[in-house]
C-alpha positions as CSV (number, residue, x, y, z in Angstrom):
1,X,-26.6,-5.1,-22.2
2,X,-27.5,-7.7,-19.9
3,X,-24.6,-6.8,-17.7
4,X,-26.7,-3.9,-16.8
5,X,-29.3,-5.8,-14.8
6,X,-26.2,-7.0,-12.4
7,X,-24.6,-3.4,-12.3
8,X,-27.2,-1.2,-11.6
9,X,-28.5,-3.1,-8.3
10,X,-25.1,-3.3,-7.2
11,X,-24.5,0.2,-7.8
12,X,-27.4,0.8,-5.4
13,X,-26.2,-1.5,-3.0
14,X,-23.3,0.6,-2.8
15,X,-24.5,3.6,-2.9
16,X,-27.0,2.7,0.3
17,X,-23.8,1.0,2.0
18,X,-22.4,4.4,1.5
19,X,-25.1,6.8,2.8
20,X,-25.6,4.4,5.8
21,X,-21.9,4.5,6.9
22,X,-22.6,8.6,6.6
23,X,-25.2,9.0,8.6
24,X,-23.5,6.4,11.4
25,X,-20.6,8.9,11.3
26,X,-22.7,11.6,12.0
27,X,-24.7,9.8,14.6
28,X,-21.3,8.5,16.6
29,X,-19.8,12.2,16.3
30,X,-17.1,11.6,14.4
31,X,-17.4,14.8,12.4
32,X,-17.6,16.8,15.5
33,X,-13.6,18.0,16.2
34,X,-11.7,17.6,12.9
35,X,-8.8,20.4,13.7
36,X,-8.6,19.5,17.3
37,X,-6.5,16.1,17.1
38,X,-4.3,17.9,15.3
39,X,-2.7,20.0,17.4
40,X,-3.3,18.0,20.2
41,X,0.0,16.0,19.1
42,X,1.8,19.8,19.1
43,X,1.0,20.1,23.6
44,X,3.0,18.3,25.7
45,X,1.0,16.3,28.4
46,X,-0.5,18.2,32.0
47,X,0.2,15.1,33.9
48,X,3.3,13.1,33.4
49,X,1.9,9.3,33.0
50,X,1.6,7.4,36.6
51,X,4.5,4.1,37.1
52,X,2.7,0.9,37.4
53,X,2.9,-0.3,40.9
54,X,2.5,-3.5,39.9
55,X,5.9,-3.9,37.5
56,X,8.9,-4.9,39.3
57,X,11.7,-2.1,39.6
58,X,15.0,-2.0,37.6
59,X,17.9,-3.2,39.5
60,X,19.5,-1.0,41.3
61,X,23.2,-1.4,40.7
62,X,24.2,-2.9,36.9
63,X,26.2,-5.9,36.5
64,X,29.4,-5.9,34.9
65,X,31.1,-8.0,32.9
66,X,33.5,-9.0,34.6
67,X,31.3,-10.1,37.8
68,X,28.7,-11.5,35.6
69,X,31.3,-14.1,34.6
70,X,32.6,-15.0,38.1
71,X,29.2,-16.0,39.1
72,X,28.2,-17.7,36.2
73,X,28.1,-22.0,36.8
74,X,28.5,-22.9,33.2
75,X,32.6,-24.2,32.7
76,X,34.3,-22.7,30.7
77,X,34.3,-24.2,26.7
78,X,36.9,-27.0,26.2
79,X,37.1,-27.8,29.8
């Protein structure tokens, strides 16, 4: 029985931690587009993204193997 004067404040607690987080939804819009999101994902994108100008480019031309290894300085192993 005396577990009762613990519970039933911290029901209430909970219950007013619940109805606040409500009414903040509400107030920040969050309930105002729930289908919309949705089908966003389904459209493809108007405008392609834009390249970063600040990111280096690829190279140009891809090393090969074989090059790779006649320029590298390291000897070979057991030399």
């Amino acid at each position: 029985m005396n577990i009762l004067y613990l519970l039933i404040p911290l029901s209430l607690i909970l219950l007013s931690l619940a109805v606040w987080a409500f009414f903040w939804a509400v107030r920040n819009d969050q309930f105002d587009d729930l289908e919309g999101p949705a089908y966003r994902i389904l459209f493809e994108d108007e405008d392609p993204p834009k390249p970063n100008p600040s990111r280096k480019p690829a190279r140009e031309t891809p090393v090969d193997d074989a090059t790779a290894d006649e320029h590298d300085s390291t000897p070979p192993p057991g030399s």
